[in-house]
C-alpha positions as CSV (number, residue, x, y, z in Angstrom):
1,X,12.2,2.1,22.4
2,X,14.5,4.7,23.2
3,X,12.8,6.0,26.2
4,X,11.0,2.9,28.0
5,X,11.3,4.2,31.4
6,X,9.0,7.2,30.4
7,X,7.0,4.7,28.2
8,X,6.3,2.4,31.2
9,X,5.3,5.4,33.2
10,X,3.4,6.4,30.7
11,X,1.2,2.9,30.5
12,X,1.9,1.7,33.1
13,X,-1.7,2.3,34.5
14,X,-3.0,0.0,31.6
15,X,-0.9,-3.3,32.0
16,X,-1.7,-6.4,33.4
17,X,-0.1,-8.2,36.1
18,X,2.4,-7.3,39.1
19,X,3.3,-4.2,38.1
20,X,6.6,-4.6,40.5
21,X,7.7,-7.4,39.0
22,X,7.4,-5.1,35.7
23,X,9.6,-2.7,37.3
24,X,12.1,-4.9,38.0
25,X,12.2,-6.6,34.3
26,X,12.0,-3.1,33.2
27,X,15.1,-2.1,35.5
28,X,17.1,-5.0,34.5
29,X,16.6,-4.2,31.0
30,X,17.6,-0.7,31.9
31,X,20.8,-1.9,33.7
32,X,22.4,-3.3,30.3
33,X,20.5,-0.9,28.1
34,X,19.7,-1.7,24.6
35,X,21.9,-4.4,22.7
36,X,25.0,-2.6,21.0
37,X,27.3,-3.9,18.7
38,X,29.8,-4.8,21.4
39,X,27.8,-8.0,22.0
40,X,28.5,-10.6,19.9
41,X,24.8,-11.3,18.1
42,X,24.0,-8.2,17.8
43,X,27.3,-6.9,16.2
44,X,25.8,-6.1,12.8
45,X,22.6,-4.0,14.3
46,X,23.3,-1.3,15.7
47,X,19.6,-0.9,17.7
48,X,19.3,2.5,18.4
49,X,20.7,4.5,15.6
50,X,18.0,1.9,13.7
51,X,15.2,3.0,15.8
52,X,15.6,6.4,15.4
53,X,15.0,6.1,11.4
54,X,12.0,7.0,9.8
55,X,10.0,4.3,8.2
56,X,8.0,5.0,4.6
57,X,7.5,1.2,3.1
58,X,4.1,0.8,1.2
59,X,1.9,-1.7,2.8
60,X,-0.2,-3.6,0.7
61,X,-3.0,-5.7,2.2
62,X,-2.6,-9.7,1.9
63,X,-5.7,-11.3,0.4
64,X,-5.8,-14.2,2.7
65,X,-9.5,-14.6,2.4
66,X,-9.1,-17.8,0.0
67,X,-7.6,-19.3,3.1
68,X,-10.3,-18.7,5.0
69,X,-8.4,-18.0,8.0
70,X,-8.6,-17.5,11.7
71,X,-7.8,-13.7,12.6
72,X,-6.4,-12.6,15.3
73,X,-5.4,-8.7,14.8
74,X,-3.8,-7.0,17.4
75,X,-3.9,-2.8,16.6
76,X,-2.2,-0.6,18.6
77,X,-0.7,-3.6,20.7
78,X,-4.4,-4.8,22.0
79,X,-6.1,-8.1,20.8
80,X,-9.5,-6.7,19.3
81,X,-10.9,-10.1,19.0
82,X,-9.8,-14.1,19.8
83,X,-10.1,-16.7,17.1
84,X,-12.5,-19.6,18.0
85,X,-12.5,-22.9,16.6
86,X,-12.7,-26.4,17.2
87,X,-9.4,-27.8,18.7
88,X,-8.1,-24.1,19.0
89,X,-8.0,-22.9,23.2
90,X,-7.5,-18.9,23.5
91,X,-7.1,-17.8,26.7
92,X,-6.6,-14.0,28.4
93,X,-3.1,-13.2,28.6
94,X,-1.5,-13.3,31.8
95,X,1.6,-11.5,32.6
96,X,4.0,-13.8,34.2
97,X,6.2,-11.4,35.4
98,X,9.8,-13.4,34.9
99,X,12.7,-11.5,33.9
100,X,14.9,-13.0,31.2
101,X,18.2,-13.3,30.5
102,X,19.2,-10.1,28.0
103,X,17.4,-6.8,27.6
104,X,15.5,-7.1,24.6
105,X,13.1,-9.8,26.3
106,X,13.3,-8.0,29.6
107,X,11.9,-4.8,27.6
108,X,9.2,-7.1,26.5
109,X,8.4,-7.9,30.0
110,X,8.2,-4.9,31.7
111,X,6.3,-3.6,28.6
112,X,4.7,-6.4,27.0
113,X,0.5,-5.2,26.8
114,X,-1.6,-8.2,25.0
115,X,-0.8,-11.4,23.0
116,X,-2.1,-15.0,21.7
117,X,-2.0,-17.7,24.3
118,X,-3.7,-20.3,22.4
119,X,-3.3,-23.9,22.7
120,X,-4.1,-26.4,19.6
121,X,-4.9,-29.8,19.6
122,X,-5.6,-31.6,16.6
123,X,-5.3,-30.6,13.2
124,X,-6.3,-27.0,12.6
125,X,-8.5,-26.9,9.6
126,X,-7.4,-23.2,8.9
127,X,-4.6,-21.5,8.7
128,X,-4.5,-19.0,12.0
129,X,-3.3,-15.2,11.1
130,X,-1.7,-13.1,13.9
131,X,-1.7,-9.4,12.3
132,X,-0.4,-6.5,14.0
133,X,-1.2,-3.0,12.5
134,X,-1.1,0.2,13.6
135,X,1.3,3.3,14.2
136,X,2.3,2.7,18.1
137,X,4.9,1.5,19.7
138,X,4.1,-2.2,21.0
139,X,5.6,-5.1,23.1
140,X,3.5,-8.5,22.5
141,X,4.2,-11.8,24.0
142,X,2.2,-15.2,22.3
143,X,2.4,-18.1,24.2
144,X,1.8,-21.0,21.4
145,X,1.3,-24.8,22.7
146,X,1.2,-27.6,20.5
147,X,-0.3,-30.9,21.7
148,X,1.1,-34.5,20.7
149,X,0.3,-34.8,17.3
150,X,-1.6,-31.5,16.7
151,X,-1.2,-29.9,13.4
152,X,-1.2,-26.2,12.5
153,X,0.1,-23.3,10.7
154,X,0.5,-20.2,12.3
155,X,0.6,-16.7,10.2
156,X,2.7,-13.7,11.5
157,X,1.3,-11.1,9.7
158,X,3.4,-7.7,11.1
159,X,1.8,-4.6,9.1
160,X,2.4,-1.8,11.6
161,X,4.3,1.3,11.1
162,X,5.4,1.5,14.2
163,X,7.9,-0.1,16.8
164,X,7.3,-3.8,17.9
165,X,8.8,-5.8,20.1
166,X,7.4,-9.4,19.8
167,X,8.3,-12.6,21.4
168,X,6.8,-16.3,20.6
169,X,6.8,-19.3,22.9
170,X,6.0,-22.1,21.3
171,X,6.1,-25.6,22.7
172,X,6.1,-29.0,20.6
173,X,4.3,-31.8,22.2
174,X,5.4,-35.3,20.3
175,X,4.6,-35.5,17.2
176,X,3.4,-32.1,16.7
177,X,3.6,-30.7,13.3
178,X,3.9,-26.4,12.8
179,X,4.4,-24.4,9.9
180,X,5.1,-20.8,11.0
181,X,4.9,-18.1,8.5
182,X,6.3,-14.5,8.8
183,X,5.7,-11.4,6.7
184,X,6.8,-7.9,7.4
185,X,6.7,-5.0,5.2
186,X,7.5,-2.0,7.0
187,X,7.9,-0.6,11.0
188,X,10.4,-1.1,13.3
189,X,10.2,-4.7,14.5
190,X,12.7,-6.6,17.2
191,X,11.0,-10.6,17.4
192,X,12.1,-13.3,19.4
193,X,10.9,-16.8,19.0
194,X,11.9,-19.4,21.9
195,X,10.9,-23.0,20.2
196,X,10.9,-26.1,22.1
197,X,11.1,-30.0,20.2
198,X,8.9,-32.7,21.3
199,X,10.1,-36.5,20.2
200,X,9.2,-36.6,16.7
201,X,8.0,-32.9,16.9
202,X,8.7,-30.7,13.5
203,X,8.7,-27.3,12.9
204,X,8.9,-24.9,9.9
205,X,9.6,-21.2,9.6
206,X,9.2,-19.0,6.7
207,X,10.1,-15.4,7.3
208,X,9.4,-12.4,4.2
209,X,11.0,-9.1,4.8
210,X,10.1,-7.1,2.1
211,X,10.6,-3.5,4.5
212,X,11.1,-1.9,7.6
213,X,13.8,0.3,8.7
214,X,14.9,-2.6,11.2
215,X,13.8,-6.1,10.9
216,X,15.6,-8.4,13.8
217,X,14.3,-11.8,13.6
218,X,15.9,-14.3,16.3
219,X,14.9,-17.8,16.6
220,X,16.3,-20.3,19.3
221,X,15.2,-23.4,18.5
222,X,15.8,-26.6,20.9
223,X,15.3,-30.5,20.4
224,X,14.5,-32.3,23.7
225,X,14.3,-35.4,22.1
226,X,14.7,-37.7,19.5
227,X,13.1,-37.7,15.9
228,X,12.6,-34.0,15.9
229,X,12.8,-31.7,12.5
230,X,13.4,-28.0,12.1
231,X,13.2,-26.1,8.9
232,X,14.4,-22.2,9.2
233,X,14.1,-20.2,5.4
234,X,14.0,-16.4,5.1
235,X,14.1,-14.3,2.2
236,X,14.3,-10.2,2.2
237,X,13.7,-7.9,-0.6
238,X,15.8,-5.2,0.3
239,X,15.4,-1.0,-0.3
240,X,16.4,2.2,0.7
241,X,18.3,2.0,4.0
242,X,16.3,-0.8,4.8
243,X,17.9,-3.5,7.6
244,X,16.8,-7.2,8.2
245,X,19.1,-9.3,10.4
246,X,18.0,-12.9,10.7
247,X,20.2,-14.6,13.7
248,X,19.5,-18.5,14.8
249,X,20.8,-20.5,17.5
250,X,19.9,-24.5,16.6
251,X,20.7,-26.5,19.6
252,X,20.3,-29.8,18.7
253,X,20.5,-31.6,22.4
254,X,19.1,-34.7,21.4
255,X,20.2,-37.6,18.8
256,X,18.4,-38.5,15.5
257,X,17.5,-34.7,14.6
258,X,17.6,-33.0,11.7
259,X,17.7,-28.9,10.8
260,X,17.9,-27.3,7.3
261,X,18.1,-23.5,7.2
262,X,17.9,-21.4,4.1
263,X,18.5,-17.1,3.9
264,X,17.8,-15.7,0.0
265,X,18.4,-11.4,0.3
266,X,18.1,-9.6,-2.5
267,X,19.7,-6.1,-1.6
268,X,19.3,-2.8,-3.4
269,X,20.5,0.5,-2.6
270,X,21.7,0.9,1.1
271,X,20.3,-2.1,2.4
272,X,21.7,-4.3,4.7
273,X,21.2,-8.3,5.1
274,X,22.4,-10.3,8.4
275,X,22.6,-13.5,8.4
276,X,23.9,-15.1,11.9
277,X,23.0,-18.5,11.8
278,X,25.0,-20.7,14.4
279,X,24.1,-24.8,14.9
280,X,24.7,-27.0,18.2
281,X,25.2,-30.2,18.6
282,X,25.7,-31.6,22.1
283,X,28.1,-34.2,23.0
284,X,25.4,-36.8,23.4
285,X,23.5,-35.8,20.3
286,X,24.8,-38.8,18.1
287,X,23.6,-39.2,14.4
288,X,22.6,-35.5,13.9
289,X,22.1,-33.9,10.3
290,X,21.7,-30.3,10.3
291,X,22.5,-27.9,6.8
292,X,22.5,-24.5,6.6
293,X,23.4,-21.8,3.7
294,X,22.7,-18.4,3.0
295,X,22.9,-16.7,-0.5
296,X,22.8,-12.8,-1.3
297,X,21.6,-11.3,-4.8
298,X,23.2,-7.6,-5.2
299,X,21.9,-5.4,-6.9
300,X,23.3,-2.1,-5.9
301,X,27.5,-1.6,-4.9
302,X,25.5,0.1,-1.4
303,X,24.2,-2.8,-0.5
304,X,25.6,-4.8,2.4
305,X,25.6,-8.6,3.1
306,X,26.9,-9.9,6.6
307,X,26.9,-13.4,6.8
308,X,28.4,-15.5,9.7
309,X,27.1,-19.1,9.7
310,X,28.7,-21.3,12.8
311,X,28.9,-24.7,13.8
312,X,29.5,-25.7,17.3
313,X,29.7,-29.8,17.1
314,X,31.0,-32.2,20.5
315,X,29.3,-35.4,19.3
316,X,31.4,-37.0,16.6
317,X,28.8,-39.0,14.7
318,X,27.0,-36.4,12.4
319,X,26.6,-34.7,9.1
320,X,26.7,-31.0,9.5
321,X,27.8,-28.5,6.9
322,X,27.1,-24.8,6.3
323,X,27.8,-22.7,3.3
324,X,27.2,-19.0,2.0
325,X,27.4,-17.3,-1.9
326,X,27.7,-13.7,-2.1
327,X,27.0,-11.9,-5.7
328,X,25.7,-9.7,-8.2
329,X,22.4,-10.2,-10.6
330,X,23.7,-12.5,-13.0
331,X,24.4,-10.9,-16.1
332,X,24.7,-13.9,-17.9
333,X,21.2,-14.9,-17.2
334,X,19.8,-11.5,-17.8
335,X,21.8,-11.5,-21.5
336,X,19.9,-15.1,-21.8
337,X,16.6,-13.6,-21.1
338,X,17.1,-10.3,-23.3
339,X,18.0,-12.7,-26.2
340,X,15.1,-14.5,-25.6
341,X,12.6,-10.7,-26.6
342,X,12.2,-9.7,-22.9
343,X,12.9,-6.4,-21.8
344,X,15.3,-5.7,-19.1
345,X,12.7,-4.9,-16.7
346,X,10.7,-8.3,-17.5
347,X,13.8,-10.1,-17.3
348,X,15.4,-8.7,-13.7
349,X,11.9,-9.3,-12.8
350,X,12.1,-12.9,-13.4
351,X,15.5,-13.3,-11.6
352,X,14.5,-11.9,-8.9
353,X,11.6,-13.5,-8.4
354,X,13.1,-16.9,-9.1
355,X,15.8,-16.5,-6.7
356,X,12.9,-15.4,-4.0
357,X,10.8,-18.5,-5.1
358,X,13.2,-21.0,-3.9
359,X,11.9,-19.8,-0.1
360,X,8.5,-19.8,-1.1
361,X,8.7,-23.3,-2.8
362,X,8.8,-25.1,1.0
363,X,5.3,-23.6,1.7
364,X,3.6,-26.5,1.4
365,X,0.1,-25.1,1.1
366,X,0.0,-23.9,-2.3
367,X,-2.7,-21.6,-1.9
368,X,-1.1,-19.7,1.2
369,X,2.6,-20.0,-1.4
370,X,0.1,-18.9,-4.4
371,X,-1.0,-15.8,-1.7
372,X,2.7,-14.7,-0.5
373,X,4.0,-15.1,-4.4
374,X,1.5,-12.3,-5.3
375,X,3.0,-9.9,-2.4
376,X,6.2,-10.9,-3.7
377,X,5.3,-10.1,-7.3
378,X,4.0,-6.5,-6.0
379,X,6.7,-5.8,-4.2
380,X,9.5,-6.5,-6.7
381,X,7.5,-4.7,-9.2
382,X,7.9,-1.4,-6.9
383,X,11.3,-2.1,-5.1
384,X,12.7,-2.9,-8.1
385,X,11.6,-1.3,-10.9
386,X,10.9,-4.2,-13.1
387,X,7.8,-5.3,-14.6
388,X,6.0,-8.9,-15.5
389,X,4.1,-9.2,-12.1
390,X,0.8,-9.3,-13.6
């Protein structure tokens, strides 16, 4: 959004809500402008010269029809129909007006047009699907709440073309259970997720970047109490000039939790990987185990890997430890492979997509895992040149 104040003029007439209290959200966003690589999590993206490049990726429609999901598909930035089923709440969003506390979520504010508010309660029999589609620039903010001891798994399916700017809020009641799944294949698209622990509340995240000119994906995730889980794994298949830039902030402020966060990029070309991945642990927060590693496949000397995993620890009774592996396709395996009668392309094929399948192996719905493999499969078979997808 390189223009927002003309933007907001622009729609202004169609938003919802106290459209002063836009302005101001709008006007603090304006007063620090967008995020440059002078601040500290953002020092690998440069935002703007991103947004300004042209976007061509393929998307190929997901077959999630097996699942028999619930669909919720925003185009153009407007909700064209809610989801209804039993233990599932929608209501009509509601502009809240706050203003936040950086730019990109003030943007989102000022701008934001439509998104889920849906509470669960229960188990969700189905898997609920979020898509966005369509060749506008939109700003979406889903309000997700989980009651104690509901169950659900929550699809972010981003398929537009265009520029996105979408924030989650998810809350964990105790005992709560979500598995939150993200795909993007192509656009422009800055998200936000803002995830609050319940006791005994667990979350998992499994973000896809197969395209896109810029793919930001931030996730703050806080435990407010005891027994909670969080699982954060990302994988990016990586083209062209393509950018993906994964940055977590894991603030474990409560004692007895656990985090394990995974990034797999394979990079090709000029593409760019980001990994910012940076752990908490308060003073109180005794008895805390939280992992973390990244690992980068290159396949091109173009390609770029930026990886800065951080641990910030003031209790003194925990088990934390990060790690990161930075190389080439493994010509040893691939000699393996061609000895064995495959031909290069069937063989890159297979290391590629066996490197990717250590993310998709913690989906633990093996139809939704069997769905996102063949994505994979088509993806790698036209990113990368290889064949054996079928």
């Amino acid at each position: 959004m390189l223009d927002a104040q003309s933007y907001f003029d622009r729609i202004s007439g169609d938003l919802s809500g106290d459209i002063a209290a836009r302005a101001s959200a709008l006007a603090a966003a304006e007063a620090v402008g967008l995020p440059t690589r002078r601040q500290e999590a953002w020092h690998y993206t440069d935002v703007a010269r991103l947004l300004g490049k042209p976007t061509d990726d393929t998307i190929e429609g997901v077959d999630f029809a097996a699942l028999n999901p619930l669909m919720a598909v925003f185009d153009n930035g407007r909700l064209e129909a809610a989801p209804n089923a039993q233990g599932l709440t929608v209501s009509p969003f509601q502009h809240d007006g706050a203003t936040a506390n950086n730019a990109v979520l003030n943007y989102n504010a000022a701008l934001a047009q439509d998104g889920l508010v849906a509470e669960l309660s229960g188990a969700l029999a189905q898997p609920l699907v979020v898509t966005t589609q369509g060749d506008e620039s939109v700003h979406l903010h889903h309000k997700i709440i989980l009651a104690p001891d509901a169950k659900a798994v929550l699809v972010d399916n981003h398929m537009s073309q265009g520029y996105t700017n979408a924030r989650f809020d998810i809350a964990l009641g105790a005992g709560a259970e979500l598995t939150l799944i993200r795909v993007q294949q192509a656009g422009h698209q800055i998200g936000t997720s803002q995830i609050k622990l319940s006791e005994n509340a667990q979350v998992k995240t499994i973000a896809l970047v197969t395209g896109g000119a810029l793919a930001r994906h931030e996730a703050n995730v806080e435990f407010t109490a005891r027994g909670g889980h969080a699982e954060l794994h990302s994988a990016v298949l990586g083209r062209g000039e393509n950018h993906a830039d994964f940055t977590y902030v894991i603030d474990h402020k409560a004692a007895e939790t656990t985090s394990n966060t995974s990034a797999y990029n394979v990079l090709d070309a000029a593409s760019r990987g980001v990994f910012q991945g940076k752990v908490i642990v308060r003073k109180d927060a005794q008895h805390v185990d939280a992992q973390m590693q990244t690992r980068a496949m290159m396949l091109s000397e173009g390609a770029e890997m930026d990886a800065k995993p951080e641990l910030e620890i003031y209790a003194d009774d925990v088990a934390c430890a990060h790690g990161s592996a930075i190389g080439e396709l493994d010509r040893d395996a691939l000699f393996f492979l061609r000895s064995r009668g495959l031909d290069e392309g069937s063989a890159r094929y297979l290391l590629v997509a066996g490197f990717i399948e250590q993310v998709l192996s913690h989906i633990d719905d093996e139809a939704m895992a069997d769905t996102l493999r063949a994505l994979i499969a088509q993806k790698i078979s036209a990113q990368f040149s290889v064949e054996g997808a079928a």
